[in-house]
C-alpha positions as CSV (number, residue, x, y, z in Angstrom):
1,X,-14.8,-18.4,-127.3
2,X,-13.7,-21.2,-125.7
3,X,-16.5,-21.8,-123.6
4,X,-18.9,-21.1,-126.3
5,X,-17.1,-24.3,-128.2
6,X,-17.1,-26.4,-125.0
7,X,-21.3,-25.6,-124.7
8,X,-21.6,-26.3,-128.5
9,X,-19.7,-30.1,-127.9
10,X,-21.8,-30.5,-124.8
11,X,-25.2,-29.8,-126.1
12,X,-24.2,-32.0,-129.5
13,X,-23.3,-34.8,-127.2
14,X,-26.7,-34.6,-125.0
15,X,-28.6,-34.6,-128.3
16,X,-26.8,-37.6,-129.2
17,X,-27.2,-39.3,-126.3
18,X,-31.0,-39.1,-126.0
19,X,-31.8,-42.7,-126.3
20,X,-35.4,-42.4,-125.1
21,X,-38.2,-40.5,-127.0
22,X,-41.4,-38.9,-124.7
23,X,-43.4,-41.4,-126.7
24,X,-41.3,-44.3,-126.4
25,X,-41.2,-43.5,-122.4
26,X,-44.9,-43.7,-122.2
27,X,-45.2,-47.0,-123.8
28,X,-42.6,-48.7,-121.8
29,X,-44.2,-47.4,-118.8
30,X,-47.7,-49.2,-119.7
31,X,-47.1,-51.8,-117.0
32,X,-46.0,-49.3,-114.6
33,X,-49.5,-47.3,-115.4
34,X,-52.0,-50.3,-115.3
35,X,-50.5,-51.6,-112.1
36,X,-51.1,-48.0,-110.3
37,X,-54.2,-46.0,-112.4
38,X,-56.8,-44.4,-109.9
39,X,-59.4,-45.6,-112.3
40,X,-58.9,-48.6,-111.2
41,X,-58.5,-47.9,-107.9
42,X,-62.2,-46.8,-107.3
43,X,-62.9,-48.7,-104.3
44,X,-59.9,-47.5,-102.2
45,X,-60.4,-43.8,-101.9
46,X,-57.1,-43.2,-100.0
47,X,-55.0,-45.4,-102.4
48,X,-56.9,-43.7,-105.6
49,X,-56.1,-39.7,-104.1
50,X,-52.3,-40.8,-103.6
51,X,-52.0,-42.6,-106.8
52,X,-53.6,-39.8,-108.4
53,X,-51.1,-37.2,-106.6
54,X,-48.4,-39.0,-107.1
55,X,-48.8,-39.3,-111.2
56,X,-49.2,-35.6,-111.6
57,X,-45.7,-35.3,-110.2
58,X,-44.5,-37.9,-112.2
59,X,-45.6,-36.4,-115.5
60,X,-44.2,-33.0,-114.4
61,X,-40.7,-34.4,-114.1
62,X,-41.0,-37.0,-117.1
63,X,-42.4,-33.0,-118.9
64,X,-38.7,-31.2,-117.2
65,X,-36.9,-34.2,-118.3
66,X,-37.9,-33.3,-122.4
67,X,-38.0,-29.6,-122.0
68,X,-34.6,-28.7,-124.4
69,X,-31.5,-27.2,-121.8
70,X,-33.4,-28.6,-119.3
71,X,-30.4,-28.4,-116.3
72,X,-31.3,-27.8,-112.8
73,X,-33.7,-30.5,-111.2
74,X,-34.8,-31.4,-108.0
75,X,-35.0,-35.3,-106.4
76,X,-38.7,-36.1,-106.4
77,X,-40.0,-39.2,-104.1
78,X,-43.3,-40.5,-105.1
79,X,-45.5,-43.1,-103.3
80,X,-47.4,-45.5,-105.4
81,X,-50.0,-48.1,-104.4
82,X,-49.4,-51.4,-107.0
83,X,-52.0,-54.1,-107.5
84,X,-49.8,-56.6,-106.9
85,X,-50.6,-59.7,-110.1
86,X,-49.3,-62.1,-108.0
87,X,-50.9,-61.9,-104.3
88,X,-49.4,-65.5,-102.9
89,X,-45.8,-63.7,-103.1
90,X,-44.1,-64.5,-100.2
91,X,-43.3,-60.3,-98.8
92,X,-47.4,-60.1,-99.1
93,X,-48.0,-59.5,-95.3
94,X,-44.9,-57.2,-95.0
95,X,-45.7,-54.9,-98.5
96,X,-48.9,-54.6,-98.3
97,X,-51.9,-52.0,-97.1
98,X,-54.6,-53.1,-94.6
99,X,-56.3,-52.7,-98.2
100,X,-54.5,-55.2,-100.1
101,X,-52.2,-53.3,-102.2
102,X,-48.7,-53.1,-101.9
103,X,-46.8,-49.6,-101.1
104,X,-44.1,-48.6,-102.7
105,X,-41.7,-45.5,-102.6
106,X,-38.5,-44.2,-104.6
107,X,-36.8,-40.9,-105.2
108,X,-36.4,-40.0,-108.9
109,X,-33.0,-38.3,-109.9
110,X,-32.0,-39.1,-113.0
111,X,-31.7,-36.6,-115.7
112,X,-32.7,-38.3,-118.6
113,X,-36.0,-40.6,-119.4
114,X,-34.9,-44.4,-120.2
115,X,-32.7,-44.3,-116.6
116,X,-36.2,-42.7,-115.3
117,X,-38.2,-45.3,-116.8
118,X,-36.0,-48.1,-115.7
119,X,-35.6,-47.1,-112.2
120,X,-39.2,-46.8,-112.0
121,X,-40.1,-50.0,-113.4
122,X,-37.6,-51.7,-111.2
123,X,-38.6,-49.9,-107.9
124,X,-42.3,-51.3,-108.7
125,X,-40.3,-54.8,-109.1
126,X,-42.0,-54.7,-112.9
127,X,-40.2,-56.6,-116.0
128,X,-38.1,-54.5,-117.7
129,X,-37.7,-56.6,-120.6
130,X,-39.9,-54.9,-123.0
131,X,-38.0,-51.5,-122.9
132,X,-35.2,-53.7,-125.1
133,X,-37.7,-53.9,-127.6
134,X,-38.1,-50.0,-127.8
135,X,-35.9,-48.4,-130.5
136,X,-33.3,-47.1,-128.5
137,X,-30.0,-48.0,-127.7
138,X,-30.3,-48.9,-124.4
139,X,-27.8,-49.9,-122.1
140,X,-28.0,-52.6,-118.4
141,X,-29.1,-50.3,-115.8
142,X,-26.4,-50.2,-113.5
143,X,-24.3,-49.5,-116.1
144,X,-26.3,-45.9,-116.2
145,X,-26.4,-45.4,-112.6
146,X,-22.7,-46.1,-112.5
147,X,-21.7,-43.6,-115.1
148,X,-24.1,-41.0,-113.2
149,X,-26.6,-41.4,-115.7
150,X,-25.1,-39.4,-118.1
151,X,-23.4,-40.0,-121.8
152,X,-19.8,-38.1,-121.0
153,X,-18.6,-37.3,-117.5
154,X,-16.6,-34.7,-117.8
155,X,-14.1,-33.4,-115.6
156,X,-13.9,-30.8,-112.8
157,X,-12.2,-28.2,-114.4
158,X,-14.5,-28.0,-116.9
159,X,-17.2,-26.9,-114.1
160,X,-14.5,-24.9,-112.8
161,X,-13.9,-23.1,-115.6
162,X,-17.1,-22.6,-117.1
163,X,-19.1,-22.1,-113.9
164,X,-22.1,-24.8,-114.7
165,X,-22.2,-26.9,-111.9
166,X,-21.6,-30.7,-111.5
167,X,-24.3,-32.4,-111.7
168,X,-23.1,-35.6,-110.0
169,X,-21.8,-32.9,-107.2
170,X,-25.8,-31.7,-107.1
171,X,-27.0,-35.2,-106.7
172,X,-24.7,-36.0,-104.1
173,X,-25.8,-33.0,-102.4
174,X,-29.5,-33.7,-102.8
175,X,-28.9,-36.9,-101.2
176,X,-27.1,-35.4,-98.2
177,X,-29.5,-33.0,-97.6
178,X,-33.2,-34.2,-96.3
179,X,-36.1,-31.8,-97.1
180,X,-37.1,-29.6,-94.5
181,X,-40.1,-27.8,-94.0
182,X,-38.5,-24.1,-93.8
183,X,-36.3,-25.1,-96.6
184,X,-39.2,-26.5,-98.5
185,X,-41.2,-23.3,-98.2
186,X,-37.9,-21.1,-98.9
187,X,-37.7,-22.4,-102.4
188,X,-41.3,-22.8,-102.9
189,X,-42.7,-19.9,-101.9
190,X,-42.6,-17.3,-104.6
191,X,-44.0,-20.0,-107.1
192,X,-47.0,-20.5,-104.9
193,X,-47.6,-17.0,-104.3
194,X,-47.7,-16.6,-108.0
195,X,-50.3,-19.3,-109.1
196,X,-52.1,-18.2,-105.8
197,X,-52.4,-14.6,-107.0
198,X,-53.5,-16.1,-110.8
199,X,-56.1,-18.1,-109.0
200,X,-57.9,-15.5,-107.0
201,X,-60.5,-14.0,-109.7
202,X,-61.6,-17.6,-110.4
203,X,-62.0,-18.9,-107.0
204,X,-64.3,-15.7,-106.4
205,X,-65.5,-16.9,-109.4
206,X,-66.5,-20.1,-108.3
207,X,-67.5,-19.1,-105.1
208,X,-70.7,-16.9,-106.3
209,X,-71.1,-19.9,-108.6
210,X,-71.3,-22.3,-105.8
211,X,-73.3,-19.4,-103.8
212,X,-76.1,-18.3,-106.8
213,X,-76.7,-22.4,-107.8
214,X,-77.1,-23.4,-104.1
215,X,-79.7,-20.9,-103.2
216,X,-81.4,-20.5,-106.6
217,X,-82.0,-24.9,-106.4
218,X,-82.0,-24.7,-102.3
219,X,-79.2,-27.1,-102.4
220,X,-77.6,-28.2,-99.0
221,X,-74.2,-28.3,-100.4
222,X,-72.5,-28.6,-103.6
223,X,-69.4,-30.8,-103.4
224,X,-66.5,-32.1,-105.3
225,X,-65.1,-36.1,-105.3
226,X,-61.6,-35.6,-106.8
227,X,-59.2,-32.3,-106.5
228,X,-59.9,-30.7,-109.7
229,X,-58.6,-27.2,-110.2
230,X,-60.5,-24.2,-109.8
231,X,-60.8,-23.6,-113.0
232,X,-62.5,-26.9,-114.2
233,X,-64.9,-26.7,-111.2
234,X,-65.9,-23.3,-112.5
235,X,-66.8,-25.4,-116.0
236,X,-68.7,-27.7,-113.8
237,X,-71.2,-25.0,-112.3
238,X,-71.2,-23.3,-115.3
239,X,-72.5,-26.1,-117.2
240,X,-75.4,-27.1,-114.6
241,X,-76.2,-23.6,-115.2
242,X,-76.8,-23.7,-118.2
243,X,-78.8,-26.9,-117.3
244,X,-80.7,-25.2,-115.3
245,X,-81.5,-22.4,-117.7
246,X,-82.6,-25.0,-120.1
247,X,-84.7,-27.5,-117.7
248,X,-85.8,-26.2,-115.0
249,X,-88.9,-28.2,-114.3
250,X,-86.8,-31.2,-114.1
251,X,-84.9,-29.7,-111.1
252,X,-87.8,-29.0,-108.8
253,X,-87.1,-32.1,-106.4
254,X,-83.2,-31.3,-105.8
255,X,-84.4,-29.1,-102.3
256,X,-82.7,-29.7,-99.3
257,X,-80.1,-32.4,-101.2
258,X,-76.3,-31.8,-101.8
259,X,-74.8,-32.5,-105.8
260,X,-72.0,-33.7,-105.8
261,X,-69.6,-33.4,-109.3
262,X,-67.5,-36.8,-109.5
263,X,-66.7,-39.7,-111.7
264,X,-70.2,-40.9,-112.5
265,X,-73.6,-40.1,-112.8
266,X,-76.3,-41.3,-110.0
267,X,-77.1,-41.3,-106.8
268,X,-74.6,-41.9,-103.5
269,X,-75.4,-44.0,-100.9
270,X,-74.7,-41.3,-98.9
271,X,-77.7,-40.1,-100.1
272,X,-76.3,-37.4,-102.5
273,X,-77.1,-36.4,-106.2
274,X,-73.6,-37.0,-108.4
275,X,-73.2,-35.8,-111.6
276,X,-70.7,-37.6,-113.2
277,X,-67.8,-34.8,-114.9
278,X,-67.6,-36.8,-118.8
279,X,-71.3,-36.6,-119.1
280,X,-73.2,-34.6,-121.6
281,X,-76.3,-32.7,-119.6
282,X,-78.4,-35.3,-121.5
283,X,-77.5,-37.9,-118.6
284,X,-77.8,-35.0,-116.0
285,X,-81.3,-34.6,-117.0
286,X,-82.0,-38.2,-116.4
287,X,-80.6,-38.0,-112.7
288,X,-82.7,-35.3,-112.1
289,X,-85.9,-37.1,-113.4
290,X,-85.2,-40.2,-111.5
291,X,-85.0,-38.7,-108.6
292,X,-88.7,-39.5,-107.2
293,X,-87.3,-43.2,-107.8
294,X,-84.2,-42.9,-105.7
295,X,-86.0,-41.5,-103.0
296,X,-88.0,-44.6,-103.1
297,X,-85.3,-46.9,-103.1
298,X,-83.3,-44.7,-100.0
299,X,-86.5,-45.2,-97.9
300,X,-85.9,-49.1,-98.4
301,X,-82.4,-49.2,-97.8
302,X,-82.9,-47.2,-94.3
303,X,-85.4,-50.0,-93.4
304,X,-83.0,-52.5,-94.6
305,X,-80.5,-50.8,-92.3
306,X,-83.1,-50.9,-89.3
307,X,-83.4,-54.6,-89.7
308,X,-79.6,-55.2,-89.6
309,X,-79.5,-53.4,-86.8
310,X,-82.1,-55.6,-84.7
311,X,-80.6,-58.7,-85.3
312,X,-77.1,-56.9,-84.5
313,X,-78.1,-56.5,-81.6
314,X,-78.7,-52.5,-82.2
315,X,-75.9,-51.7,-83.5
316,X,-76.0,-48.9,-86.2
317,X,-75.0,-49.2,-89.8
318,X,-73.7,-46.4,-91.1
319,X,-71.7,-44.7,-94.5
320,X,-68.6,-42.9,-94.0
321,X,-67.8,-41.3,-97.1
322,X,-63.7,-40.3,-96.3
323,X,-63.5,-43.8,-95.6
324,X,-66.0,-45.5,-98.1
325,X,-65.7,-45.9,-101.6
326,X,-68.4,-44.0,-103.6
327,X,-70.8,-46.7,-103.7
328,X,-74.2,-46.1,-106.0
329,X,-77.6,-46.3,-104.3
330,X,-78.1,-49.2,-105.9
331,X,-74.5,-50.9,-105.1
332,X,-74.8,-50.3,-101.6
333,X,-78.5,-51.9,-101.5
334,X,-77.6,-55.0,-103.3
335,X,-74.3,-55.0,-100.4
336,X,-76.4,-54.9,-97.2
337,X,-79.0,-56.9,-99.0
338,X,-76.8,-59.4,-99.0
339,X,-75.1,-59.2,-95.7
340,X,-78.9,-59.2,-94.4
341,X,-79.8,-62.5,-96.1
342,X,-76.9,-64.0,-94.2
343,X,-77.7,-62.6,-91.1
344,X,-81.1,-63.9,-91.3
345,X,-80.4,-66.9,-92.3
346,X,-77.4,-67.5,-89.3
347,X,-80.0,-66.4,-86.0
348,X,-77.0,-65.3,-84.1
349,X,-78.1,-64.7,-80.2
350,X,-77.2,-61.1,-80.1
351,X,-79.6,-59.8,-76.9
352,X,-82.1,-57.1,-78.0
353,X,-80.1,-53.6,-77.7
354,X,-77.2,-54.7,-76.0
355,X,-74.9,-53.1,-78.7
356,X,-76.7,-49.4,-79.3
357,X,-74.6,-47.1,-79.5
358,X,-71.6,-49.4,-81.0
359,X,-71.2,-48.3,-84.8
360,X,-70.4,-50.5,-87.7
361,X,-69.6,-50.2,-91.3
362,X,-69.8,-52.4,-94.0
363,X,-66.9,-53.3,-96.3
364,X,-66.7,-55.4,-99.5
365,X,-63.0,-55.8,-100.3
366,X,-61.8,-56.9,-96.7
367,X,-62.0,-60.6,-95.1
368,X,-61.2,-60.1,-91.8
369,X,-63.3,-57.4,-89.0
370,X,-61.8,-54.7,-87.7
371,X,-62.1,-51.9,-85.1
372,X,-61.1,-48.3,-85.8
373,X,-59.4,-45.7,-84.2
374,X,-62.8,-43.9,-84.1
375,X,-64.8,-46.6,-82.5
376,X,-66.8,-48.0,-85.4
377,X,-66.3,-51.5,-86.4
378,X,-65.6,-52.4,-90.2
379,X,-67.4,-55.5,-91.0
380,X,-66.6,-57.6,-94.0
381,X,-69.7,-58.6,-96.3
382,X,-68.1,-61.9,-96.4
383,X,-67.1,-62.2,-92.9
384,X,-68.2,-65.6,-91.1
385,X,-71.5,-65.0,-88.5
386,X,-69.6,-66.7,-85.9
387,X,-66.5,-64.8,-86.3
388,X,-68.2,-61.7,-86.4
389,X,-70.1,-62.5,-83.2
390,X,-67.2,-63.6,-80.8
391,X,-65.1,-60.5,-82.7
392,X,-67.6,-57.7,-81.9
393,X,-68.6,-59.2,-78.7
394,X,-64.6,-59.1,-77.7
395,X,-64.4,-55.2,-79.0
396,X,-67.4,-53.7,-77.7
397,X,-66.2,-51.9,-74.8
398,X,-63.4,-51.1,-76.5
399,X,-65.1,-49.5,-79.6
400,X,-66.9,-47.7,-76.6
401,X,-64.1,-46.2,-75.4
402,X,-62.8,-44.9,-78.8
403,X,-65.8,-43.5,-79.9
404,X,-65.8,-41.2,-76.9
405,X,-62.4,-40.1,-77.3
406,X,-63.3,-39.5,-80.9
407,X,-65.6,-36.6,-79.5
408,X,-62.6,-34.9,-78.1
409,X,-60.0,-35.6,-81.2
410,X,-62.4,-33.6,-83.4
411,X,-62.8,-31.0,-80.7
412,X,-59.2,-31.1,-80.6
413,X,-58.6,-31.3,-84.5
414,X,-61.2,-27.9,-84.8
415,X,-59.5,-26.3,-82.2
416,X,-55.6,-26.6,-83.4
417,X,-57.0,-26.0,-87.1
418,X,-58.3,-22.5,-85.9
419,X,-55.7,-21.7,-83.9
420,X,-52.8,-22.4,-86.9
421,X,-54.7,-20.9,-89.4
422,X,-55.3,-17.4,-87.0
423,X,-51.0,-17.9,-85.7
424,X,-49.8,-18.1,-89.3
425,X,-52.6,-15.7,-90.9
426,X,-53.5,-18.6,-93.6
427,X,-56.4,-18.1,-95.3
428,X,-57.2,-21.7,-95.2
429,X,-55.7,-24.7,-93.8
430,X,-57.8,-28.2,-94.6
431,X,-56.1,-31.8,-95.0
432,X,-56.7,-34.7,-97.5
433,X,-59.1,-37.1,-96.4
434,X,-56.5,-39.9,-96.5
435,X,-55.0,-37.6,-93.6
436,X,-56.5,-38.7,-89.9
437,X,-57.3,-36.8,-87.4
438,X,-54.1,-38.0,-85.0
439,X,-51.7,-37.2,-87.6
440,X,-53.7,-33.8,-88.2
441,X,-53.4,-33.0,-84.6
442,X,-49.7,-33.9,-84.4
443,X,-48.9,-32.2,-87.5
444,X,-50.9,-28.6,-86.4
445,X,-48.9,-29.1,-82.5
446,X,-45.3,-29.2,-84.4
447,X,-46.5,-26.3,-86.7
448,X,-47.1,-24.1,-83.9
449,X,-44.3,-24.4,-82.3
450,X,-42.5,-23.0,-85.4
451,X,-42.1,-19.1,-86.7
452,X,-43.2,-19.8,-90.5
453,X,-43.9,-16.3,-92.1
454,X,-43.9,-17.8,-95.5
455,X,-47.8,-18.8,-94.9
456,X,-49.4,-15.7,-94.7
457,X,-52.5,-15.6,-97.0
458,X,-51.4,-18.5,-98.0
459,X,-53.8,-22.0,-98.6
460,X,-52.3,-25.1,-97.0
461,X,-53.2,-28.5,-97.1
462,X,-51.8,-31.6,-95.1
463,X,-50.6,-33.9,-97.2
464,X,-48.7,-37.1,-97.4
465,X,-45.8,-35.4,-99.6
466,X,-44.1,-32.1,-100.3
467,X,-46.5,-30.0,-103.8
468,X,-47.4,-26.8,-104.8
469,X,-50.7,-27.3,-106.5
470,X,-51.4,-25.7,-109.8
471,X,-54.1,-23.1,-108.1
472,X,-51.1,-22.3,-105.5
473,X,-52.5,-24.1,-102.5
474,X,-49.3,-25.6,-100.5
475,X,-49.1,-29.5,-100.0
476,X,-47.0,-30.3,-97.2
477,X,-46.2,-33.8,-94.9
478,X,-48.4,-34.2,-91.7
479,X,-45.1,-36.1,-90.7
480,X,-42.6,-32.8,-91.9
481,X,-38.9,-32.4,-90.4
């Protein structure tokens, strides 16, 4: 009876003390949204796909945090990349990406959603002066960390005679104890089994999908942009399907090409058809139709290519797509267009052919050239002809060099990926394209090593952070402990 009391004054006290709403939470966290949407990340692929990562963890918690007798949590650290509004700051050269944003990262343990939302804002260094304005009775925030970040601290016998546990004890704990990988898996592993097991009748699903479409159009590959779930990629086939019950005429010049479901509708300058997800089939169908067109245009922007690469001394242009963003046909013309024109126009005294066999990529949001681990040089569209000269003319034995040992990293890479997945009896093992191949091999060396029975059948994917998707597939660290 007693205890029955004590739960009734607790549970009274928590409803009480709720001084946040889920709807109230969401609009002080506006800022904190704008500053780190993919959407308007879509010319940074690898800050977009953490961004995006990280916010489905964040609404999971914020979802825990609302759930009534929600108890038991788990610390949860989130990366963000933040467009920084104010780039002259001066911690800009030690906060921020090679890419211009600044990366920030923070461990979320609080139980309750205005101490969430404040240490959020604060760990993005974003006002928090509009959360006053909410109708809540808010408090300072180290005033909530310092009372544990809950309305009534109660004391230790109460724990001891009820059996809850302390929550401040839990926290201190949490903090004590870094994730591991085997513990990771330990407490993970029967929930991923679960949604893997749910999973398995739609990804056979989607593979004879993916299968019939390809061979009945004579597709080179059907693809996806984003990480979707199975389930909404099934939609997607499903829909061109029906497309292609509807129209098929209009399809007849797909052969040999590779569609590609992403944001938007068009053509990549990779050279692929995309059909952008939020369309209706009526914009699909006027892809498809403009397809002679784009063929047209990709013969151009070849030639255009061809010509940069003569007065570059034979150096090849060429799209990466992991490490591109998804440029249109038509937005990647208009870019070496440009960058052509001001070639021309500068007659630098690059020697016909020195350079073949050097690589070189061009980049609109960088103002500075660079060389990459895999030999290929990363020019800027804006980048000074004389700069660009001395800088590639410095670099070129050295871009040499790396691209040969980029032959034997992906030899490598392919090698350790087939070995782990046969050791550990994975039924796939893949990595996000933000992942390189150096942390990919380091990451596959340090898993062999280890006796990890949890993975059998499993799917795992080499991440930046500790998930378990919603189809089941295991996220871990390249850089786990």
């Amino acid at each position: 009876f007693v205890r029955l009391c004590l739960d009734k004054i607790l549970l009274q006290c928590v409803l009480q003390s709720r001084t946040l709403s889920g709807a109230d939470a969401i609009n002080a966290l506006r800022p904190f949204y704008f500053a780190v949407h993919p959407d308007f990340f879509g010319q940074h692929p690898k800050e977009r796909e953490v961004n995006e990562n990280s916010l489905k963890r964040l609404n999971g918690y914020l979802e825990n945090l609302q759930k009534p007798g929600f108890r038991s949590f788990k610390p949860t650290q989130l990366t963000f990349y933040v467009r920084e509004r104010e780039p002259n700051s001066s911690n800009v050269q030690e906060s921020f990406s090679a890419s211009g944003f600044r990366a920030v990262s923070f461990t979320l343990h609080t139980r309750d959603l205005l101490s969430t939302v404040l240490d959020i804002l604060n760990s993005c260094s974003l006002s928090t002066e509009h959360v006053q304005s909410l109708n809540v009775n808010s408090q300072p925030h180290k005033e909530a960390k310092s009372t544990g970040n809950r309305p009534i601290k109660w004391d230790k016998t109460y724990y001891s005679f009820t059996g809850f546990k302390d929550p401040e004890e839990e926290l201190e704990q949490a903090q004590r104890v870094e994730t591991t990988l085997l513990s990771w898996l330990d407490d993970n592993e029967a929930s991923a089994v679960k949604k893997l097991k749910k999973s398995l009748p739609l990804r056979k699903e989607l593979e004879r999908l993916k299968i019939e479409l390809s061979h009945e159009l004579q597709l080179s590959d059907i693809r996806w942009q984003r990480s979707w779930g199975i389930a909404h990629r099934c939609s997607q086939l499903h829909s061109l399907g029906r497309l292609v019950q509807q129209r098929p005429e209009i399809l007849k010049n797909v052969k040999g090409r590779t569609v590609v479901f992403t944001d938007r509708s068009g053509m990549s300058a990779a050279g692929h058809i995309m059909l952008g997800t939020m369309d209706v089939h009526h914009h699909w169908t006027k892809i498809f139709e403009r397809l002679p067109n784009y063929y047209k245009l990709q013969k151009r922007l070849l030639l255009l290519e061809d010509r940069i690469s003569q007065l570059l001394g034979g150096i090849q242009v060429i799209y990466i797509e992991e490490l591109q963003p998804l440029l249109t046909l038509e937005e990647y013309y208009e870019t070496l267009n440009s960058f052509y024109n001001k070639l021309r126009d500068s007659r630098l005294p690059f020697h016909p052919r020195s350079l073949r066999g050097l690589q070189m990529i061009l980049e609109s949001d960088r103002y500075a050239p660079s060389l990459h681990e895999f030999g290929h040089f990363m020019i800027p569209t804006v980048c000074d002809p004389a700069a660009l000269q001395w800088f590639i003319f410095a670099k070129a034995q050295e871009a040499r060099e790396n691209l040969k040992r980029k032959e034997q990293m992906m030899i490598t890479e392919r090698e350790l990926i087939d070995t782990s997945t046969e050791r550990f009896s994975l039924d796939r093992l893949y990595k996000e394209p933000s992942v390189s191949s150096a942390q990919m091999i380091d990451c596959c060396k340090r898993l062999l090593e280890e006796s990890l029975p949890y993975l059998q059948g499993m799917h795992l994917c080499i991440s930046h952070f500790y998930s378990v998707l919603q189809d089941g597939d295991l996220c871990i660290p390249w850089n786990w402990k």
